[in-house]
N, CA, C and O atoms as a GROMACS GRO file, in nm:
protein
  388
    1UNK      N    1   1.827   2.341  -0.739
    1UNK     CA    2   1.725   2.263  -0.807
    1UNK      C    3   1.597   2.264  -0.723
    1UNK      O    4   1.587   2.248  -0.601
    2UNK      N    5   1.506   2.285  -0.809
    2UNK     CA    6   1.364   2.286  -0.719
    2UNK      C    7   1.297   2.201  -0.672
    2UNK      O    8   1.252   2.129  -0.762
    3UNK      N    9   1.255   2.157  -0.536
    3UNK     CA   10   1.230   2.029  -0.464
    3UNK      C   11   1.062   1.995  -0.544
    3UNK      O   12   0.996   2.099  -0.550
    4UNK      N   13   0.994   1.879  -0.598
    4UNK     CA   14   0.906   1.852  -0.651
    4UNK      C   15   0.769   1.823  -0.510
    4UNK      O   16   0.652   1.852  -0.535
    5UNK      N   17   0.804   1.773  -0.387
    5UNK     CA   18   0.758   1.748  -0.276
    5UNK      C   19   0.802   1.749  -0.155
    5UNK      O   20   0.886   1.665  -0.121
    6UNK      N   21   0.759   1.839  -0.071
    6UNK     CA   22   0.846   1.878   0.044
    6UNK      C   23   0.879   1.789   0.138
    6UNK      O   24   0.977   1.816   0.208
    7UNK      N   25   0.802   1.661   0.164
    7UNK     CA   26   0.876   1.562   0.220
    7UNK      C   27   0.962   1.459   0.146
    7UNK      O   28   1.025   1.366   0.196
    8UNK      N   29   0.951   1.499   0.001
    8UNK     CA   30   1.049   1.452  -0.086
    8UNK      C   31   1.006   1.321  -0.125
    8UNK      O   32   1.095   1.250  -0.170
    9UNK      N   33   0.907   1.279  -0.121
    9UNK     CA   34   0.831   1.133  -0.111
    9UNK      C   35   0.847   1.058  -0.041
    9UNK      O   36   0.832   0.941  -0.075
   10UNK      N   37   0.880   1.088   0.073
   10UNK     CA   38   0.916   0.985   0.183
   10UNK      C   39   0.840   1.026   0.335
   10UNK      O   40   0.822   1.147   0.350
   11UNK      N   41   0.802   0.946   0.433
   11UNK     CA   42   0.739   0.928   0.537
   11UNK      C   43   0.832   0.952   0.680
   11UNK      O   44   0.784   0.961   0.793
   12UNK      N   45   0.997   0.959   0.639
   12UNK     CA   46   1.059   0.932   0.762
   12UNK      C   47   1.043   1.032   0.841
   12UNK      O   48   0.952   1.016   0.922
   13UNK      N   49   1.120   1.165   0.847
   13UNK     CA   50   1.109   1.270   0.901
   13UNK      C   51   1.235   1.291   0.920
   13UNK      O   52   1.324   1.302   0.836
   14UNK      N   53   1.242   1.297   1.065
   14UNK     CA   54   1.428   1.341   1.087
   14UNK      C   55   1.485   1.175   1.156
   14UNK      O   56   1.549   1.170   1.262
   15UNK      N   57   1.448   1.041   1.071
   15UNK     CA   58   1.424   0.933   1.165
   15UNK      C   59   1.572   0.884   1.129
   15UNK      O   60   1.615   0.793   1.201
   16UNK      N   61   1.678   0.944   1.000
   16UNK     CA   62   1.794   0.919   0.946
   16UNK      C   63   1.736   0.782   0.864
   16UNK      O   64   1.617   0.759   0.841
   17UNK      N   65   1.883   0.673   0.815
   17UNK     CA   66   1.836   0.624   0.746
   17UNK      C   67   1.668   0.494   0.780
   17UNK      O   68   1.632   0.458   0.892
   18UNK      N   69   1.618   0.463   0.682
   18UNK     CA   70   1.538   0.346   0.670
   18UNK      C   71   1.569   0.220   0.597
   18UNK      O   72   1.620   0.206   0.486
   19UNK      N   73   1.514   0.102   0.711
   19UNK     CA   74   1.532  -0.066   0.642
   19UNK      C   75   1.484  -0.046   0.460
   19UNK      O   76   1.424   0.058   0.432
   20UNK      N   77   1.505  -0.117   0.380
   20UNK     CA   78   1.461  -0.177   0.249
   20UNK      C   79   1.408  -0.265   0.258
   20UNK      O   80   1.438  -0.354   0.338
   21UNK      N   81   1.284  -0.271   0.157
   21UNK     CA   82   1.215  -0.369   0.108
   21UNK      C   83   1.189  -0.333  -0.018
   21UNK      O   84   1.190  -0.230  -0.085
   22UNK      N   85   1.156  -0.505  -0.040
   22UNK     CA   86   1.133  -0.541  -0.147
   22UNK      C   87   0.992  -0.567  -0.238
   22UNK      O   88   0.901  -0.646  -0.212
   23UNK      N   89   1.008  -0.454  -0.374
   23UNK     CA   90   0.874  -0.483  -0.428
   23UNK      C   91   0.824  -0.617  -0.458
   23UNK      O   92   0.898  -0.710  -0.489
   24UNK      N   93   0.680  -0.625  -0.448
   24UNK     CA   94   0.636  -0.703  -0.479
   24UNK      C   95   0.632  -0.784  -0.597
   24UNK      O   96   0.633  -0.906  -0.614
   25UNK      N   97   0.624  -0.656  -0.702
   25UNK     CA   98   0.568  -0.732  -0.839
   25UNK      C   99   0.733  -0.661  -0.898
   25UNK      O  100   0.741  -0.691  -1.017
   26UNK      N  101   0.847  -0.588  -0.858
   26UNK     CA  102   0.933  -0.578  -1.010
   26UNK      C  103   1.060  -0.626  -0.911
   26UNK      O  104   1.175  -0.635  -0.952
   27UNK      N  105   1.015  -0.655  -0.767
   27UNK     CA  106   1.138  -0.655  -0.712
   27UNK      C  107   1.228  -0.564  -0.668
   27UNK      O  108   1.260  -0.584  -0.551
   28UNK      N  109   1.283  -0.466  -0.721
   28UNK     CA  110   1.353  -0.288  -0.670
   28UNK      C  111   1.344  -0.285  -0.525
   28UNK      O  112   1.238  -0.300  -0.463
   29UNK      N  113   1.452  -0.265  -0.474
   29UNK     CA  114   1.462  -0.231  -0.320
   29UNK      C  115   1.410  -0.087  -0.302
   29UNK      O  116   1.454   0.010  -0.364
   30UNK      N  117   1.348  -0.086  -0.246
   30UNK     CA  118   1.278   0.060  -0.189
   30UNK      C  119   1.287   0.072  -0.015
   30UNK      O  120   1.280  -0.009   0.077
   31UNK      N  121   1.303   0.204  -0.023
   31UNK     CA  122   1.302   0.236   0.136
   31UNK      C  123   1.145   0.194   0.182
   31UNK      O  124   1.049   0.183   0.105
   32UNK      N  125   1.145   0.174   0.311
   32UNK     CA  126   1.014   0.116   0.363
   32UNK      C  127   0.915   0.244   0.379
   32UNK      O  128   0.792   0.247   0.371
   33UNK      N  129   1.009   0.349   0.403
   33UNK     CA  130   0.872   0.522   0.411
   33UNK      C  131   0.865   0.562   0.306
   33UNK      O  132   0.808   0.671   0.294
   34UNK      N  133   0.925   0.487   0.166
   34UNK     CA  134   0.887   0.531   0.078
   34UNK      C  135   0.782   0.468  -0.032
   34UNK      O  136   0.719   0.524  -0.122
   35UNK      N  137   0.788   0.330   0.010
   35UNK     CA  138   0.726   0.193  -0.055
   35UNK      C  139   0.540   0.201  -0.007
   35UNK      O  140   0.504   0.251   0.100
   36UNK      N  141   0.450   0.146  -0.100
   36UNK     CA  142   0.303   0.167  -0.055
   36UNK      C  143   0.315   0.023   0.013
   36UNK      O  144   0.385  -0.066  -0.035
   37UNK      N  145   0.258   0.012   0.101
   37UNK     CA  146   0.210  -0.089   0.171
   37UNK      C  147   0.044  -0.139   0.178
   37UNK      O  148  -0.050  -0.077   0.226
   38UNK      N  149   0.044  -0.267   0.115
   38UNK     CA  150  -0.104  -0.334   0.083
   38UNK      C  151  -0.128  -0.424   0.161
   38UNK      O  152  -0.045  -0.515   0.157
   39UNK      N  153  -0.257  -0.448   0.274
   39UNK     CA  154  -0.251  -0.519   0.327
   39UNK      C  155  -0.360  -0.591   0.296
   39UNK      O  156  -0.451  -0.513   0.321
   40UNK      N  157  -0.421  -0.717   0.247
   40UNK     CA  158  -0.492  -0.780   0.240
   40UNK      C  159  -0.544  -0.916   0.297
   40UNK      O  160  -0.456  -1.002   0.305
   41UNK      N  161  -0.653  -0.950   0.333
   41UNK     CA  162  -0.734  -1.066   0.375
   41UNK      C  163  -0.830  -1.117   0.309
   41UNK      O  164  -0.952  -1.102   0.306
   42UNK      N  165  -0.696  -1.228   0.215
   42UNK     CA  166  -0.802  -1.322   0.116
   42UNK      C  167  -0.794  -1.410   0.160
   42UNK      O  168  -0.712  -1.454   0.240
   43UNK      N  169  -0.953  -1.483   0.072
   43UNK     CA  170  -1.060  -1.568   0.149
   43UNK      C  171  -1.012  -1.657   0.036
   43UNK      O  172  -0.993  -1.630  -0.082
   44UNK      N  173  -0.991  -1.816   0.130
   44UNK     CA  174  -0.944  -1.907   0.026
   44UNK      C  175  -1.068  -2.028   0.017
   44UNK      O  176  -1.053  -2.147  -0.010
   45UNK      N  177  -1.232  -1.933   0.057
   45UNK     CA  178  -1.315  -2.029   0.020
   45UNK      C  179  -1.424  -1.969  -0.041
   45UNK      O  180  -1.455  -1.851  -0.026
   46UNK      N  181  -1.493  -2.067  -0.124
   46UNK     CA  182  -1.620  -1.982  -0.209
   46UNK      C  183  -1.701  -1.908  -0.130
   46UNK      O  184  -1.764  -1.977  -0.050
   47UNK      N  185  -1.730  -1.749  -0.123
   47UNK     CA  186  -1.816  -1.709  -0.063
   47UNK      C  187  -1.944  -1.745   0.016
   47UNK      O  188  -1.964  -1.720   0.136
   48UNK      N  189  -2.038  -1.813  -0.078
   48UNK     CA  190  -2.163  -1.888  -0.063
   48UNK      C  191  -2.127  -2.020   0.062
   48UNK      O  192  -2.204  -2.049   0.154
   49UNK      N  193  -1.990  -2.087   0.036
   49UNK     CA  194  -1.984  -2.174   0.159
   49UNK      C  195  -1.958  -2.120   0.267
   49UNK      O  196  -2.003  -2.158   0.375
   50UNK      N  197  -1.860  -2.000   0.247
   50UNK     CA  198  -1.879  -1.959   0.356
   50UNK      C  199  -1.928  -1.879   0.437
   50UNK      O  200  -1.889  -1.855   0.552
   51UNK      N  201  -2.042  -1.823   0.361
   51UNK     CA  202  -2.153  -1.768   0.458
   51UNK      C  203  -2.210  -1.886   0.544
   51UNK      O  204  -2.226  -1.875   0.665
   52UNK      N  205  -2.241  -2.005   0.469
   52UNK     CA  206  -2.312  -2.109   0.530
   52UNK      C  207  -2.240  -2.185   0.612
   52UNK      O  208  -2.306  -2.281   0.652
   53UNK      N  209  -2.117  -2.180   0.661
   53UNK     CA  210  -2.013  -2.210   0.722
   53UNK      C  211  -2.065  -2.130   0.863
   53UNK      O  212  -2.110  -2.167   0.971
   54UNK      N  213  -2.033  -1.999   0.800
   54UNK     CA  214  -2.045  -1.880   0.946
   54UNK      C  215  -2.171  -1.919   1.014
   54UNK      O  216  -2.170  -1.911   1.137
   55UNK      N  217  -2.293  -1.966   0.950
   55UNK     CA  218  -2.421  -1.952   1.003
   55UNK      C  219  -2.408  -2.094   1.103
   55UNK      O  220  -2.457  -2.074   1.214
   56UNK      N  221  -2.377  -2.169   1.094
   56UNK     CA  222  -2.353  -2.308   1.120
   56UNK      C  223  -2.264  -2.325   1.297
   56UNK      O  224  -2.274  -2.420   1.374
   57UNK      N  225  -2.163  -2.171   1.320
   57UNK     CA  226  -2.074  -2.172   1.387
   57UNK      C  227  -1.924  -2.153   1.392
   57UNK      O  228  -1.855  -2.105   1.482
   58UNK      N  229  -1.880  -2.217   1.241
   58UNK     CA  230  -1.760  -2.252   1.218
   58UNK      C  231  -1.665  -2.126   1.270
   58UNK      O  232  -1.711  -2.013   1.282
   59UNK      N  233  -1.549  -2.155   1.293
   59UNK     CA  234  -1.486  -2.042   1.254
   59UNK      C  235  -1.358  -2.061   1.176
   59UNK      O  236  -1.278  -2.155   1.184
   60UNK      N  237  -1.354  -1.953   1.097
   60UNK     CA  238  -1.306  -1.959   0.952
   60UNK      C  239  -1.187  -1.834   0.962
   60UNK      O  240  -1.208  -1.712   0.960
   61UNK      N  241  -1.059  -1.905   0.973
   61UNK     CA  242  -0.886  -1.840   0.974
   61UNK      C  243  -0.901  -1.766   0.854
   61UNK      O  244  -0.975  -1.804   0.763
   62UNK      N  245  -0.826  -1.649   0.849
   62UNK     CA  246  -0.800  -1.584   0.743
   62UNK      C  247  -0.650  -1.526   0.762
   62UNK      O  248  -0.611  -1.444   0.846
   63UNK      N  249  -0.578  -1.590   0.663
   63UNK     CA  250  -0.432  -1.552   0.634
   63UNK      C  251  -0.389  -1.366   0.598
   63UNK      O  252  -0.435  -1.314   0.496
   64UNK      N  253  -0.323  -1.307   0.668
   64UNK     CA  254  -0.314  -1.130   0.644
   64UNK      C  255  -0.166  -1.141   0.541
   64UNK      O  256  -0.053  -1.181   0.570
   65UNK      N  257  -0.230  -1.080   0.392
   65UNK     CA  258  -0.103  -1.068   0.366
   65UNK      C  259  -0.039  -0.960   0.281
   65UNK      O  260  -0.091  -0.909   0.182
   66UNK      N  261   0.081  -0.931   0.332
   66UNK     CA  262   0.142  -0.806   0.313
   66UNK      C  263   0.244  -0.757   0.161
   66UNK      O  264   0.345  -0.820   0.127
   67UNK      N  265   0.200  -0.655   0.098
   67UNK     CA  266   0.300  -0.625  -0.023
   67UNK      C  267   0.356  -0.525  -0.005
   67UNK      O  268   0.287  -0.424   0.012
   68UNK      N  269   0.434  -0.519  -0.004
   68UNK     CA  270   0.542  -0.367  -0.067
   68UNK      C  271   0.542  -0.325  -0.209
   68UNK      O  272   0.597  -0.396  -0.293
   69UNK      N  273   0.489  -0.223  -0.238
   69UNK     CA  274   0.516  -0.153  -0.403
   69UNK      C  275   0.608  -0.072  -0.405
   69UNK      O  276   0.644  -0.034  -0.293
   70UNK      N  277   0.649  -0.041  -0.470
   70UNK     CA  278   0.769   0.036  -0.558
   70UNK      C  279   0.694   0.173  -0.556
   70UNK      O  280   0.604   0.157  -0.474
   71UNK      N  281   0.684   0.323  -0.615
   71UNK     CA  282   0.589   0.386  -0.646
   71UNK      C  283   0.598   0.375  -0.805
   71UNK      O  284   0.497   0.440  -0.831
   72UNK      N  285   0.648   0.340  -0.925
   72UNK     CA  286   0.592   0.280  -1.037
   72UNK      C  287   0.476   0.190  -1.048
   72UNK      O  288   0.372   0.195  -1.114
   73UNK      N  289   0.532   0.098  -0.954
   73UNK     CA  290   0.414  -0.030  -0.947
   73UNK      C  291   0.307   0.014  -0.927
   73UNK      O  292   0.212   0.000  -1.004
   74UNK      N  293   0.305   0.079  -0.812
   74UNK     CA  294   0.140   0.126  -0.752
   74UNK      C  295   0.122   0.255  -0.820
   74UNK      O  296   0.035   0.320  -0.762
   75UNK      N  297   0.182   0.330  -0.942
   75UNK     CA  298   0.145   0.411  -1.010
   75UNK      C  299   0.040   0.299  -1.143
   75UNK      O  300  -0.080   0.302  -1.172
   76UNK      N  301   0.135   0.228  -1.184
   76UNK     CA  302   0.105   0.167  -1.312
   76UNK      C  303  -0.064   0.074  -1.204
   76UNK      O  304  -0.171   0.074  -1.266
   77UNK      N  305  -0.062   0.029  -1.103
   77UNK     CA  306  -0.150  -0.098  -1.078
   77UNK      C  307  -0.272   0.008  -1.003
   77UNK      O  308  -0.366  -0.034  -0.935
   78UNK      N  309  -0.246   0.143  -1.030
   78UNK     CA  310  -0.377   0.235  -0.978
   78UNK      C  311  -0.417   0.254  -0.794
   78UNK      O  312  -0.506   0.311  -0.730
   79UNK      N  313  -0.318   0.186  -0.765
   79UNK     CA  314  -0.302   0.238  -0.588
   79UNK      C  315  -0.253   0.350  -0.584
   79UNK      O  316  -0.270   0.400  -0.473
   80UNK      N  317  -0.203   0.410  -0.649
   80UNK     CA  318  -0.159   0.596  -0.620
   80UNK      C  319  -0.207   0.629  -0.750
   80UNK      O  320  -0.197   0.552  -0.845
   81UNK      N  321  -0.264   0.755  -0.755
   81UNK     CA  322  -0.248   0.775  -0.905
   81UNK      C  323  -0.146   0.970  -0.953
   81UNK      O  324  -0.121   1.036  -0.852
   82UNK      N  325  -0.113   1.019  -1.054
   82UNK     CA  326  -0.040   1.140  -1.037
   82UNK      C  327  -0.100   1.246  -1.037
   82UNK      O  328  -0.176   1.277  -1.128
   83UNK      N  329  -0.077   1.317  -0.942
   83UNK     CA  330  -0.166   1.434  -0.869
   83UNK      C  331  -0.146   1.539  -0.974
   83UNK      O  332  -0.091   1.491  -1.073
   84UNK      N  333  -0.176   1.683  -0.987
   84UNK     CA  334  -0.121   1.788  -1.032
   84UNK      C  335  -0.024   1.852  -0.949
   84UNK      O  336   0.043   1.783  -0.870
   85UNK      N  337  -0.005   1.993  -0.957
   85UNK     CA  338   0.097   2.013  -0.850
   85UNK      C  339  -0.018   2.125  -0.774
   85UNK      O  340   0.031   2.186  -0.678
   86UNK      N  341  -0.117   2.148  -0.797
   86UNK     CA  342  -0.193   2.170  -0.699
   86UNK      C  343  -0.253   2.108  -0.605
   86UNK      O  344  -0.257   2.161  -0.494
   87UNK      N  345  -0.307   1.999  -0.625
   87UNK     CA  346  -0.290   1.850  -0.542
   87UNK      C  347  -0.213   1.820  -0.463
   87UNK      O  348  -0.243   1.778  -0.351
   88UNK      N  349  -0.094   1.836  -0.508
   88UNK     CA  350   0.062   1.788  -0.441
   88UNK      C  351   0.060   1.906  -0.316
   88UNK      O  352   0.139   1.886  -0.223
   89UNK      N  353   0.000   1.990  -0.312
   89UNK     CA  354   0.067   2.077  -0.219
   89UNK      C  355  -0.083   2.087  -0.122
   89UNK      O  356  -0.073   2.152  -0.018
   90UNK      N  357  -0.178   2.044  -0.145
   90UNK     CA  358  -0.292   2.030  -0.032
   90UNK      C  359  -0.248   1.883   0.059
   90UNK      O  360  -0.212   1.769   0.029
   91UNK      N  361  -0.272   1.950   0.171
   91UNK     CA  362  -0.225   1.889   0.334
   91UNK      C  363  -0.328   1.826   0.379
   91UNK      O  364  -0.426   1.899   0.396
   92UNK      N  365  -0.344   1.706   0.408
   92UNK     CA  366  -0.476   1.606   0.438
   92UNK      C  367  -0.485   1.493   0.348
   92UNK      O  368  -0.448   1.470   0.232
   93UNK      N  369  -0.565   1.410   0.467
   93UNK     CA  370  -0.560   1.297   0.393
   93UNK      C  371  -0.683   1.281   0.290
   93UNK      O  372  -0.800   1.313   0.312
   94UNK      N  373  -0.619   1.212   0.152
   94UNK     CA  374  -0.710   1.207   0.064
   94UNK      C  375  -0.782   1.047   0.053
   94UNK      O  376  -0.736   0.942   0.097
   95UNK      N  377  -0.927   1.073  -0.030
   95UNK     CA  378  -0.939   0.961  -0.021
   95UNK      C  379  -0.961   0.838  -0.191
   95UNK      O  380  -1.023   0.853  -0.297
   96UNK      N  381  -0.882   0.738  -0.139
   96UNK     CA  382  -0.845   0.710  -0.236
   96UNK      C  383  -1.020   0.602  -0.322
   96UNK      O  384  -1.127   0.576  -0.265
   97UNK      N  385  -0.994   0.582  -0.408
   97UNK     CA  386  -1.093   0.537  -0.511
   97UNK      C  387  -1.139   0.477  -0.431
   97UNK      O  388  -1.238   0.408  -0.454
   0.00000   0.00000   0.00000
């Protein structure tokens, strides 16, 4: 049977097996070199205050927080999108939207 991607969609290498995690949004255990990882730093105050916050001195915590996708999820939610198979086989990093 003919392999679709030569690392087979996965990140490990020769590392044997990988931990599971869990998607974010459907739940599905996914291997962790195979799962997209989102890391975000949202702001849990109105912009405008807190520019005027920053100017003032304050300093203002920001919570880091982490998702695991499935590759459906981050197909369907536009974090990966499906290459051709000419795509698929160029080496480098691409850049995404």
């Amino acid at each position: 049977m003919p392999k679709k991607r030569s690392s087979r969609g996965r990140s490990k290498g020769d590392k044997g097996r990988s931990d599971y995690v869990q998607c974010s949004y459907c739940g599905a255990r996914v291997p962790r070199d195979k799962a997209k990882r989102i890391t975000t730093w949202p702001s849990y105050l109105d912009p405008q205050l807190r520019r005027e916050l920053k100017q003032k001195g304050t300093r203002i915590s920001m919570a880091k927080t982490v998702k695991y996708l499935c590759i459906s999820c981050a197909v369907h939610r536009g974090v990966v999108k499906v290459r051709s198979k000419e795509e698929r086989k160029l080496r480098g990093r691409r850049r995404r939207r």
